[in-house]
Steps between C-alpha positions, in 0.01 A plus 500: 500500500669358859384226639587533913562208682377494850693231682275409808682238790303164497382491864323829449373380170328248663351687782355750289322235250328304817359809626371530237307190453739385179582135441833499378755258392863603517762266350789561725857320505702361849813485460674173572740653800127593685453134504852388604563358121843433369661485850375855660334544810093620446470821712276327742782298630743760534671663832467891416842614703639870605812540590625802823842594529668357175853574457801252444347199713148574406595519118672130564153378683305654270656337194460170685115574541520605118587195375216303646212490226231547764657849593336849390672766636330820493621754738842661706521693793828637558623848698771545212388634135746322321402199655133491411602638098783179519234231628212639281730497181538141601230402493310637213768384331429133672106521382549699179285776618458776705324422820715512769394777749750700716451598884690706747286361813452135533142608673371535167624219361398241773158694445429370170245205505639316182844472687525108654844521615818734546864441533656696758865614431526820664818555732459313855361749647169503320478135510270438807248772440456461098436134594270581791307773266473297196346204745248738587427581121403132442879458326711181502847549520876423398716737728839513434710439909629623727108519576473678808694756730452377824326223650148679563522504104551124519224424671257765373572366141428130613185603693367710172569239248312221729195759576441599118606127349749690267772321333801672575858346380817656620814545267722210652481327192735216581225313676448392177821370366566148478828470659409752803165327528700132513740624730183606757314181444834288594511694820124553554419101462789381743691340178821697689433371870383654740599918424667665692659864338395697172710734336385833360705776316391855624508830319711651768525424909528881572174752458527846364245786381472728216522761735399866386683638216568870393160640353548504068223709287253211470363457076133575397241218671420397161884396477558393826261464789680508772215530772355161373874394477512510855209353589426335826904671604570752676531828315842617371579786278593376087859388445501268176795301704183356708266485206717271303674274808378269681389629796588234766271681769203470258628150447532383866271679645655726797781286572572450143700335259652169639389171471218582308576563130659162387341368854170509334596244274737265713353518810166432328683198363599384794154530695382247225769234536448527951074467445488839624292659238235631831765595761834679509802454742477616849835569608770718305850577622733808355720433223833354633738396293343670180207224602116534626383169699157491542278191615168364421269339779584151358850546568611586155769776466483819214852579405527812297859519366665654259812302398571072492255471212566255269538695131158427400352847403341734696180464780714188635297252732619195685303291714740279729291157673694206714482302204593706199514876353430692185592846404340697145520857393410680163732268260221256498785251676449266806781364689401226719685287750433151313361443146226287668304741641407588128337163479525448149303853410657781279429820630498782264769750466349796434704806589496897507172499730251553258171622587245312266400202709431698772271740253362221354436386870298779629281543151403141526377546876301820399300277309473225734497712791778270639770653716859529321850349593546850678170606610477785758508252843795406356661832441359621810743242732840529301465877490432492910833263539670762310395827652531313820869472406525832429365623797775257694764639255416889625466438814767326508393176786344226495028509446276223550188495327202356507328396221174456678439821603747669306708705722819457652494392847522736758723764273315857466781583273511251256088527482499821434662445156234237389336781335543930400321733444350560170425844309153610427348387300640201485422369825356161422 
């Protein structure tokens, strides 16, 4: 005869022996990674993370978040198919199991109550309004930049992240590089005189849309969704052209493109080394030249130029005072106008921009509810200086803003483009 075994899960074991009066005693084994043993994290002191929008950046950021042992990563959002199979397969493969769950709408991701905190890689023009959403869902956050589309975005993310106490860290991960960080610390602690003109590299000085391409026979939603693709944008008919390109309108909001793409990151740079981390520049002039001048209250000038670099990588920075200069860029080089103002310190050369620090940055300020390198204030006045530029670049004369009240003064034009109009129902 048989014997059947009846395989019953322990928690329900349990429940059904105290209702009924039993005294029971279970032997029952931990194991040693639920207790942090032989170098692993115990659960309780790990930062459950989703991940919306993960394609060739987001893949990058997400191995970064991987590698840190306090990481579980448990869910993906993305509008493409392949996309949520790729990241999935990656990470089962990561944890040796099959846990990873797949979502098509990052609503049902950000509502999931064992989620702490999400990395945001989606194209630009998701950005603002993931962030904004998963702030609202009780989610920290590591968004990948450009972070907003206009500056009503700035400012709306700022004002959210403050309201809710979120910790929200943008992408511009070379806050937390030694030689850009030394480079902003000579210029920030007056080691180069007084200063007088930074130096940023911009994606472009022109601005540009996608524009509305012919209408292509758009795949299944479960493929592709292009409806959630859009987003916040206006609507356009499918044409796989403007799925897989970088749509510089959904990038710079709706004067797009220009300073912003590689501004994000140098012009970010740059508001560090002037102390101007809670204000942006106030007047900006049309390129001339194949140069943008714009000024700071303090007197400071923004150059955004293109060429004159010294070869030092890319996302160039040079910060010129009455007593001395420095310039950096993604080699991990400095070049500095005397050996002295080193000081007898070795600064790191670490090159190729890699994103760990700056991971490592934001995990270790969810837990201490600190504010990272790049927290959203942060973000918030960089991005302004650069849609600012923008909006001086398409209009093609000189705006002067003020960073008090945040409009331009006395220019109907120019303050009509702090913002746009967002599709329903996305209107945050």
């Amino acid at each position: 005869m048989s014997k059947r075994v009846t395989q019953i899960h322990r928690r329900r074991f349990l429940k059904t022996a105290i209702q009924a009066g039993a005294v029971i005693a279970v032997p029952y084994l931990v194991p040693g990674s639920a207790l942090g043993k032989d170098g692993t994290v115990a659960p309780s002191e790990r930062i459950v993370v989703g991940g919306i929008g993960i394609g060739n950046r987001g893949t990058y950021d997400l191995g970064c978040f991987l590698q840190q042992a306090d990481v579980q990563f448990v869910a993906v959002c993305d509008v493409k198919a392949a996309r949520r199979t790729a990241i999935k397969t990656m990470t089962d493969k990561k944890y040796g199991n099959q846990d990873c769950v797949t979502y098509r709408d990052l609503r049902e991701l950000l509502a999931r109550d064992d989620i702490d905190a999400v990395l945001i890689a989606t194209g630009p023009n998701w950005h603002a309004t993931a962030a904004l959403l998963a702030a609202r869902a009780g989610k920290d956050m590591y968004c990948e930049k450009p972070c907003t589309k206009n500056i009503a975005q700035s400012l709306a993310l700022a004002e959210t992240m403050r309201r809710t106490g979120r910790v929200f860290q943008a992408g511009t991960q070379r806050r937390n590089l030694p030689h850009f960080a030394f480079a902003c610390e000579l210029a920030r602690t007056g080691r180069l005189g007084k200063l007088h003109t930074i130096y940023a590299h911009p994606a472009g000085l022109s601005t540009k849309s996608s524009g509305w391409m012919p209408a292509e026979d758009a795949p299944p939603i479960e493929e592709v969704d292009w409806d959630m693709y859009l987003g916040p944008a206006a609507w356009r008919p499918f044409n796989r052209r403007l799925l897989d390109g970088f749509n510089f309108e959904k990038g710079g909001g709706m004067v797009g493109g220009g300073v912003l793409e590689w501004g994000s990151h140098c012009v970010d740079l740059c508001h560090w080394a002037n102390n101007a981390d809670d204000t942006a520049a106030v007047e900006y002039n049309p390129p001339e030249n194949n140069r943008l001048v714009a000024q700071y209250a303090n007197g400071v000038k923004l150059v955004l130029r293109h060429d004159s670099w010294l070869p030092l990588g890319s996302c160039p920075v040079r910060f010129e005072g009455d007593e001395g200069w420095v310039e950096t860029g993604d080699s991990g080089k400095l070049v500095l106008s005397s050996p002295t103002l080193l000081a007898g310190r070795k600064v790191a050369e670490i090159g190729g921009y890699p994103a760990t620090f700056h991971v490592r940055d934001f995990l270790d300020c969810v837990k201490s509810r600190g504010k990272p390198l790049a927290n959203a204030d942060v973000a918030c006045y960089s991005h302004i200086t650069c849609h600012a530029a923008n909006i001086a670049i398409y209009l093609g004369r000189k705006v002067t803003y003020d960073p008090a009240k945040h409009e331009f003064v006395g220019d109907e034009q120019a303050n009509r483009l702090r913002s746009e109009a967002l599709r329903a129902p996305w209107r945050i």
